[in-house]
N, CA and C atoms as a LAMMPS dump frame, in Angstrom:
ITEM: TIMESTEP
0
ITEM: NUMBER OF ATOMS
402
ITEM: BOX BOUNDS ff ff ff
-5.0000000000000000e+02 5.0000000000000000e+02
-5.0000000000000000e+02 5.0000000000000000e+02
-5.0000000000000000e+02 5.0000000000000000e+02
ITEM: ATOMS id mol type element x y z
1 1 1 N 250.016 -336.187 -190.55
2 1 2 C 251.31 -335.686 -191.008
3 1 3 C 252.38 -336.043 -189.98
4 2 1 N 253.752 -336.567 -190.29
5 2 2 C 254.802 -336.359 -189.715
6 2 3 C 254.956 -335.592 -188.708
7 3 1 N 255.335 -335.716 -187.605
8 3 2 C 256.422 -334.721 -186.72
9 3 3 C 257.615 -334.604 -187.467
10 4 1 N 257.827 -333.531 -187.333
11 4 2 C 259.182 -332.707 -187.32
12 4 3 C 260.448 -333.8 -187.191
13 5 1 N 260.222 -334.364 -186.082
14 5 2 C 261.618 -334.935 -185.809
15 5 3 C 261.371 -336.339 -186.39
16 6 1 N 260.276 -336.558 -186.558
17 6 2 C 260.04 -338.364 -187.397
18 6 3 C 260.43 -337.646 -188.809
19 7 1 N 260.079 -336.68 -189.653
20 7 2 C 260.776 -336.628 -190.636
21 7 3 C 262.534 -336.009 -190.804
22 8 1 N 262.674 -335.513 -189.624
23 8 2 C 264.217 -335.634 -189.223
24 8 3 C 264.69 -336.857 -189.045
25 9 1 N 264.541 -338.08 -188.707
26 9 2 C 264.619 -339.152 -188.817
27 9 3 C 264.678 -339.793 -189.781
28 10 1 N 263.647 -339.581 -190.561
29 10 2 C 263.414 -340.384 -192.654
30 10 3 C 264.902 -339.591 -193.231
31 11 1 N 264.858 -337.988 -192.877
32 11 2 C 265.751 -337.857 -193.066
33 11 3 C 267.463 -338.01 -193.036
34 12 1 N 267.62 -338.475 -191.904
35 12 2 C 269.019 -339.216 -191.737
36 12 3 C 268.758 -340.285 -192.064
37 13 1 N 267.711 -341.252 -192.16
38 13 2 C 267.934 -342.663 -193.04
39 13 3 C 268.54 -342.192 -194.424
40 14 1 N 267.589 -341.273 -194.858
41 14 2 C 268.077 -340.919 -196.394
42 14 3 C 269.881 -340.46 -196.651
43 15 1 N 270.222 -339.976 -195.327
44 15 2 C 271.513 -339.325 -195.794
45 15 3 C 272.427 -340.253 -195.387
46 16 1 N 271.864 -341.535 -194.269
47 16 2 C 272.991 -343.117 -194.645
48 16 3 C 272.811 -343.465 -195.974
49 17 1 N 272.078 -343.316 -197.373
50 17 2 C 271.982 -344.118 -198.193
51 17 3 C 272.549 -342.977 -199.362
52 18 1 N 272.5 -342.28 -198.851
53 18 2 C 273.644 -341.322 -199.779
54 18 3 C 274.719 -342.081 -199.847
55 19 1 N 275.549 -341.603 -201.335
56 19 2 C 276.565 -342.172 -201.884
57 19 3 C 277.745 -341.598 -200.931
58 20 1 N 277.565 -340.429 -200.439
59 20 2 C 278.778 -339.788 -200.008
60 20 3 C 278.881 -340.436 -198.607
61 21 1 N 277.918 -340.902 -197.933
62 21 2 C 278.266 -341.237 -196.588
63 21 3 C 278.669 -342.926 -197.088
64 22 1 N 278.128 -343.265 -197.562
65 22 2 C 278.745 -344.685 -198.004
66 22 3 C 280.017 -344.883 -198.587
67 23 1 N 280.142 -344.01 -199.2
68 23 2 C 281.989 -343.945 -199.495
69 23 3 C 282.707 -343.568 -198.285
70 24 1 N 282.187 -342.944 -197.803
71 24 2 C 282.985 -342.655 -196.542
72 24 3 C 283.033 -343.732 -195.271
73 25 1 N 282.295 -344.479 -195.38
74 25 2 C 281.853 -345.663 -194.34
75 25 3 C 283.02 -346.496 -195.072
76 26 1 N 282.777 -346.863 -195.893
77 26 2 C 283.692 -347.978 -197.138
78 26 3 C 285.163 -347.046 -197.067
79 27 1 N 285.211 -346.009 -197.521
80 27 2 C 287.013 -345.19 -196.974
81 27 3 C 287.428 -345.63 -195.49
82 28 1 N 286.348 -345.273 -194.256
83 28 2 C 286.897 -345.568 -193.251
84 28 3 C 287.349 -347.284 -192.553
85 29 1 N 286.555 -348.004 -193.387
86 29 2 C 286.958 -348.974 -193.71
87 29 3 C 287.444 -349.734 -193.492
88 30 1 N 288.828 -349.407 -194.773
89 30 2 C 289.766 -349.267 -195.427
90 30 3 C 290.716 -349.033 -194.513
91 31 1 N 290.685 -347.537 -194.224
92 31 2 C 291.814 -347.187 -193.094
93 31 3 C 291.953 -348.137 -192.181
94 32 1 N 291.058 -348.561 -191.399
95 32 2 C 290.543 -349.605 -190.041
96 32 3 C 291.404 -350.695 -190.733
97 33 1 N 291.338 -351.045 -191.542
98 33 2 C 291.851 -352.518 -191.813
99 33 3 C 293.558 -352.559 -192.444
100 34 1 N 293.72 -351.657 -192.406
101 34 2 C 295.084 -350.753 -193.153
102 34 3 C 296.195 -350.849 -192.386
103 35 1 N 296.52 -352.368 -192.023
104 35 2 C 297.584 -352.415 -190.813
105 35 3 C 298.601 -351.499 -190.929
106 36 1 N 299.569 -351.103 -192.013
107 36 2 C 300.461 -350.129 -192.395
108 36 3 C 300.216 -348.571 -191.611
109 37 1 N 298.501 -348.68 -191.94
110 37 2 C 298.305 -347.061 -191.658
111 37 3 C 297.944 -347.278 -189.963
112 38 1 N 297.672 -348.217 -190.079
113 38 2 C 297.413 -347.684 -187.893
114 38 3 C 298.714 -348.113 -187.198
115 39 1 N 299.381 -348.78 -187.9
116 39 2 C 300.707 -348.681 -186.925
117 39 3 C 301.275 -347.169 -186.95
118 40 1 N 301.398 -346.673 -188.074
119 40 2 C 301.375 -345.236 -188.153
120 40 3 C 301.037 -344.652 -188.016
121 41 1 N 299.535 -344.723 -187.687
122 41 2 C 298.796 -343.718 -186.177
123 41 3 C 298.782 -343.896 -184.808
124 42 1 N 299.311 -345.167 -184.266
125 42 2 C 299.606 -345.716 -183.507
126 42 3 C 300.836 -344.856 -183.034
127 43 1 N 302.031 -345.187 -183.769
128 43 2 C 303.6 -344.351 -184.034
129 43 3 C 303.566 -343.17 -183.908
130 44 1 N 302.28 -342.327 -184.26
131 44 2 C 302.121 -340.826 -184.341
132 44 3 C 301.754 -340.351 -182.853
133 45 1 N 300.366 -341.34 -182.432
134 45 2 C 300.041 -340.811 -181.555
135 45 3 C 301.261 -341.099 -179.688
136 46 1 N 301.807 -342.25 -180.331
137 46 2 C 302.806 -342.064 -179.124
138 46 3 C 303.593 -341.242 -179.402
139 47 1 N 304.567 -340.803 -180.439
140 47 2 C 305.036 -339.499 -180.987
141 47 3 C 304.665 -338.171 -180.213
142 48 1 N 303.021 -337.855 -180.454
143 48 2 C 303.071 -336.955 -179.947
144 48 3 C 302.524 -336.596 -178.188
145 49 1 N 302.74 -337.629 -177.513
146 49 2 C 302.407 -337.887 -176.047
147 49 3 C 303.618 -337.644 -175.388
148 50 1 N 305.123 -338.166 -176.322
149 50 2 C 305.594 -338.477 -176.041
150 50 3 C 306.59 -336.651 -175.664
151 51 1 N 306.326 -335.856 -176.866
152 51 2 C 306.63 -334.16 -177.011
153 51 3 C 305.537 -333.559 -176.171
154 52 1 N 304.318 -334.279 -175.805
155 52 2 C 303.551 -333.66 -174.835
156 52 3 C 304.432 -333.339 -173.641
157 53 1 N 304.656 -335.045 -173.243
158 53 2 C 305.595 -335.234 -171.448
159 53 3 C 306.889 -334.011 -171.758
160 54 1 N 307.515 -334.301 -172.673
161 54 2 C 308.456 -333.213 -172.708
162 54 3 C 307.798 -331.962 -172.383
163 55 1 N 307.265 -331.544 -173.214
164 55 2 C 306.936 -329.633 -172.729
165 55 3 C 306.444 -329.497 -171.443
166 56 1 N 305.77 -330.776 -170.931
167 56 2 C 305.406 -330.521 -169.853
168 56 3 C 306.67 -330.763 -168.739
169 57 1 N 307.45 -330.558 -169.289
170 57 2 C 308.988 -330.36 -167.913
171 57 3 C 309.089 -329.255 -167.875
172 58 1 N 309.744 -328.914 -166.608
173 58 2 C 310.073 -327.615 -166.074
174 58 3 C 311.665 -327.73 -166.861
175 59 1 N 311.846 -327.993 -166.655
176 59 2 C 313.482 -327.899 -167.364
177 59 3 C 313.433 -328.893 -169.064
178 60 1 N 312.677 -328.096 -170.29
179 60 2 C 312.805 -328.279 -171.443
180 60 3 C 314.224 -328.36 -172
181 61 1 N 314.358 -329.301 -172.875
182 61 2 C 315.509 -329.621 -173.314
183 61 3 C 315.11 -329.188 -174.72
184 62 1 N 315.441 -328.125 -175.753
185 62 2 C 314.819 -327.737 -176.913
186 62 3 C 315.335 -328.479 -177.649
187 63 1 N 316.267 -329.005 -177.747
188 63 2 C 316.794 -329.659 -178.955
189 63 3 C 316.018 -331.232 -178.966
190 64 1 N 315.556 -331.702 -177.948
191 64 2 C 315.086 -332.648 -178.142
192 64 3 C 313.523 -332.425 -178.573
193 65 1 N 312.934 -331.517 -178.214
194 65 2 C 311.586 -330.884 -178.368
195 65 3 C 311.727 -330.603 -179.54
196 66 1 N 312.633 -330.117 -180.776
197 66 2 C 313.249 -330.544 -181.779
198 66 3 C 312.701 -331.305 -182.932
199 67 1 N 313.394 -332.517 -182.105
200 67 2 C 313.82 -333.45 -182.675
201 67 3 C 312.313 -334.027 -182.683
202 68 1 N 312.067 -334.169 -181.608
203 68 2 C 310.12 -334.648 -181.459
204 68 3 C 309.57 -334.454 -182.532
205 69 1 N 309.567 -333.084 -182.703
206 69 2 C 308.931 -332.535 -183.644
207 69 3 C 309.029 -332.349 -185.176
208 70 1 N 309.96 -332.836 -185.398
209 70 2 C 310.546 -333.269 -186.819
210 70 3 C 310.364 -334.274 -187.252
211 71 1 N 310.402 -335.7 -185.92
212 71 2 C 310.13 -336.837 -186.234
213 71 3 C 307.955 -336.769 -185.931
214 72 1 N 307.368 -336.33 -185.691
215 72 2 C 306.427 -335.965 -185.553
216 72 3 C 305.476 -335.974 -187.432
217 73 1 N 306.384 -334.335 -187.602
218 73 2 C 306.146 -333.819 -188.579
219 73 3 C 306.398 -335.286 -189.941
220 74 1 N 307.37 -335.487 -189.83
221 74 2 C 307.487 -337.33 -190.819
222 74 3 C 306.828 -337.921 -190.777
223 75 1 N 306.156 -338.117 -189.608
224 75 2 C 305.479 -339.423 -189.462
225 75 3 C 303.533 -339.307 -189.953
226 76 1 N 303.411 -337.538 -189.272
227 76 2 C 302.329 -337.298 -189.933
228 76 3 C 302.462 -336.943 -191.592
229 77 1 N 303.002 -336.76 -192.358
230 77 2 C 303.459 -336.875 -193.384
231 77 3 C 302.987 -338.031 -194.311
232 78 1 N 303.868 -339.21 -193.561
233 78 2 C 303.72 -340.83 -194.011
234 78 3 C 302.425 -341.497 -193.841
235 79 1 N 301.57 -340.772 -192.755
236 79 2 C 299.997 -341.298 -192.696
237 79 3 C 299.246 -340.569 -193.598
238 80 1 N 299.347 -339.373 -194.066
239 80 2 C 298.665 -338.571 -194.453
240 80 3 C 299.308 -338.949 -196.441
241 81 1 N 299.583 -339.451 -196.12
242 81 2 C 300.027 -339.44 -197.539
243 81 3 C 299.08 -341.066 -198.247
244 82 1 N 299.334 -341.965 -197.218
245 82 2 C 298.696 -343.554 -197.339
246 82 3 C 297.534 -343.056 -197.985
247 83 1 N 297.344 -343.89 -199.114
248 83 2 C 296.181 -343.856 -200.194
249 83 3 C 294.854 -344.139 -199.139
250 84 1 N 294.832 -345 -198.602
251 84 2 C 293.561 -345.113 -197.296
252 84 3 C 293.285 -344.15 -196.755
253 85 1 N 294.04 -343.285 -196.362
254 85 2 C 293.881 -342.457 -195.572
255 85 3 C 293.61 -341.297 -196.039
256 86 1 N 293.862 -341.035 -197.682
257 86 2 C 293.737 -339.73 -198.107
258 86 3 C 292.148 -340.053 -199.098
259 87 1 N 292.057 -341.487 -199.446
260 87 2 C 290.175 -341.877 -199.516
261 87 3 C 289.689 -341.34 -198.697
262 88 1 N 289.649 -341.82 -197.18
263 88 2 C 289.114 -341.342 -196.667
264 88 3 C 288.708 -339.933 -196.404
265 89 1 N 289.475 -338.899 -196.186
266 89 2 C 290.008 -337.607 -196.072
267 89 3 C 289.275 -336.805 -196.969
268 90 1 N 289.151 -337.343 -198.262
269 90 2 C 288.428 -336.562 -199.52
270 90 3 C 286.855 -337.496 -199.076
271 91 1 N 286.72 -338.527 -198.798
272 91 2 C 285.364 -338.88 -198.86
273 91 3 C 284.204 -338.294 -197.79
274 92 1 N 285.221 -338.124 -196.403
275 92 2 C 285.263 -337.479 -195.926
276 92 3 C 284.105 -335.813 -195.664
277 93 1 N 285.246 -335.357 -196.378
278 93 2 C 284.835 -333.948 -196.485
279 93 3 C 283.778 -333.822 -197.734
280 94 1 N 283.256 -334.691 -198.533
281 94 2 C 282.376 -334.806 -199.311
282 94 3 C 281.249 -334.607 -198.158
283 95 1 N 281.05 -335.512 -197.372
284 95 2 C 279.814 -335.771 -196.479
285 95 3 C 280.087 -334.713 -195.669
286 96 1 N 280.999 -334.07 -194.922
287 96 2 C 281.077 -333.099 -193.975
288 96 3 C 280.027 -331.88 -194.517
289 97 1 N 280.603 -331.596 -195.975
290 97 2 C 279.783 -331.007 -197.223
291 97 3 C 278.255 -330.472 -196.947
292 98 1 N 278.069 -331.971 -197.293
293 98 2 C 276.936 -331.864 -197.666
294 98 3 C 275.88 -331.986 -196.204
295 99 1 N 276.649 -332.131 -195.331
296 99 2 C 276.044 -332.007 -193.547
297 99 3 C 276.111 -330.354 -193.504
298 100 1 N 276.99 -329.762 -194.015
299 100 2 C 277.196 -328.359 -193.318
300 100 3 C 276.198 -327.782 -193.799
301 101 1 N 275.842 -327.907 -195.423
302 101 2 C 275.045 -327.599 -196.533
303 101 3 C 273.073 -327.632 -195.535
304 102 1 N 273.36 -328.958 -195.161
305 102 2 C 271.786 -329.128 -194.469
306 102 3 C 271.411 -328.545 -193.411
307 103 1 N 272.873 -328.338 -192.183
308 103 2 C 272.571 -327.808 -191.217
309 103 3 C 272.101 -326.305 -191.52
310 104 1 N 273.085 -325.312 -192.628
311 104 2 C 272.602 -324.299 -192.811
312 104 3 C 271.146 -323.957 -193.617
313 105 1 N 270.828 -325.027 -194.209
314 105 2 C 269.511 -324.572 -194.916
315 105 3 C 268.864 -324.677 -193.635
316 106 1 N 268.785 -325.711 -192.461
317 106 2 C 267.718 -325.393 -191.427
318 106 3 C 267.522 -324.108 -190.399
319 107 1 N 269.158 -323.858 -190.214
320 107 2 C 269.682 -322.498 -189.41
321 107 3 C 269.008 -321.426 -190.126
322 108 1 N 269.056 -321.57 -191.282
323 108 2 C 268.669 -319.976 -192.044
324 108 3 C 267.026 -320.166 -191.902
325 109 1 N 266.415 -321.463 -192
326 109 2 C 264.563 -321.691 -192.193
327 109 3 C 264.07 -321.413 -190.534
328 110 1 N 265.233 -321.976 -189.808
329 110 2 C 264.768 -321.526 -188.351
330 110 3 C 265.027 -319.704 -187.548
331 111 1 N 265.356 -319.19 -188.677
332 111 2 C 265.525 -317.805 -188.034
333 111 3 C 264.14 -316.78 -188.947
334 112 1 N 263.371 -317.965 -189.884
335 112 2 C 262.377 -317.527 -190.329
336 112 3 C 262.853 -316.868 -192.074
337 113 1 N 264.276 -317.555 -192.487
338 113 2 C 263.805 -316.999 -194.033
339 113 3 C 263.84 -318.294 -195.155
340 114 1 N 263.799 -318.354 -196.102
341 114 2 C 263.073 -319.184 -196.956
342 114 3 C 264.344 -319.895 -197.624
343 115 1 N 264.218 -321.26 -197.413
344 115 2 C 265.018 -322.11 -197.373
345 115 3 C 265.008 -322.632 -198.702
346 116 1 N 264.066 -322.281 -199.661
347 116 2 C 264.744 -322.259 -201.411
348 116 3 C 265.332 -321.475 -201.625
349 117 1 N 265.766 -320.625 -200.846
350 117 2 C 266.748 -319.272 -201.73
351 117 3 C 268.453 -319.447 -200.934
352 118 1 N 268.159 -320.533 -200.238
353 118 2 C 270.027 -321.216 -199.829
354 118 3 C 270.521 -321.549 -200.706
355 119 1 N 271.762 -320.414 -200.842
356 119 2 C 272.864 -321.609 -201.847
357 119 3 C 273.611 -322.495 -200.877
358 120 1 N 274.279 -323.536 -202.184
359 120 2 C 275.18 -324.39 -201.33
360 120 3 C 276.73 -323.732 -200.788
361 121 1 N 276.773 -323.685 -199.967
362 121 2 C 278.023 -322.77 -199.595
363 121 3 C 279.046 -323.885 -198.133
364 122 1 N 279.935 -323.163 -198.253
365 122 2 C 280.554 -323.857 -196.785
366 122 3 C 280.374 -323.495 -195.426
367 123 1 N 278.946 -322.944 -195.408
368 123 2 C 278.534 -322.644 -194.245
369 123 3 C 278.093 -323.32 -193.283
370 124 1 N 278.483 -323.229 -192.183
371 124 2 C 278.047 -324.403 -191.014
372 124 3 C 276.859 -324.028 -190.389
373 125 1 N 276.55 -322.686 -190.263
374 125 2 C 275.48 -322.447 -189.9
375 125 3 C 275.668 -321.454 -189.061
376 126 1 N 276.251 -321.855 -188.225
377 126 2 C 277.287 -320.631 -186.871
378 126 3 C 277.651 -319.283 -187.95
379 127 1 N 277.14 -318.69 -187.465
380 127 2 C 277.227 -316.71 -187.723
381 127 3 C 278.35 -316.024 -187.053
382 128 1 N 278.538 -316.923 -186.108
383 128 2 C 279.761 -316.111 -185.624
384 128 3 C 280.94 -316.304 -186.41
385 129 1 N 281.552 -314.818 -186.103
386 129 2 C 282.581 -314.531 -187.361
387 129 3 C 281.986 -313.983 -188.793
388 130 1 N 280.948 -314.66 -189.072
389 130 2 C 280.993 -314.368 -190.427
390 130 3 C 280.424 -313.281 -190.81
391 131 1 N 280.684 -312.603 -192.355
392 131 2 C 280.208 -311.444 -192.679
393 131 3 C 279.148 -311.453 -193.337
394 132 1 N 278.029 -312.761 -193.437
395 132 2 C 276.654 -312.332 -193.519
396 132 3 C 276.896 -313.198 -194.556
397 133 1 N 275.303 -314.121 -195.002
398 133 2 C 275.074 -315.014 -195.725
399 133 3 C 274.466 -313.891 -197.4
400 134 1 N 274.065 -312.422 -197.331
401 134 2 C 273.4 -312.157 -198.082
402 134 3 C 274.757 -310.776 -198.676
């Protein structure tokens, strides 16, 4: 029989050949090749380095901290909106899904209860915070 972690293994082969991680490989892609959209993450992320250096002055100028932040707020806007980027985003969270879904069926089988009676839920597994799976 298998070890544990050799069929943890078969098992992540199986979940690269899932549809959802393959759309998401093929979404991210997309983005990657999306000159439009990485100049605009590019634009964003100096954007916001740039309202970093600001706050980090002792003598803040608010109106320009402002202005940062407005042009900030646009720009994440304009990426988040790019059809690439919002594939991705939904394909995304398909696979995040269905990862959170697996981690908790093992979390709940490793505290010793019976891992056919998991629903699919948005549980990550982490208990903290939450008000109980039952």
């Amino acid at each position: 029989m298998d070890s544990i972690l050799e069929m943890t293994r078969k098992l992540a082969l199986k979940l690269q050949s899932d549809d959802r991680f393959i759309r998401t490989q093929m979404a991210q892609t997309a983005a990657d090749d999306d000159i439009e959209l990485q100049k605009t993450i590019g634009e964003f992320n100096l954007k916001r380095a740039t309202l970093s250096n600001e706050m980090s002055k002792e003598n803040k100028d608010n109106d320009k901290l402002k202005q940062l932040d407005s042009e900030i707020r646009e720009i994440y806007a304009r990426m988040m909106s790019n059809e690439n980027m919002t594939a991705y985003q939904q394909a995304k969270a398909e696979l995040d899904k269905l990862v959170q879904n697996m981690v908790a069926i093992l979390t709940v089988a490793a505290r010793g209860e019976d891992p056919e009676n998991i629903e699919e839920s948005g549980c990550g597994g982490s208990c903290q915070g939450c008000s109980g799976c039952h």
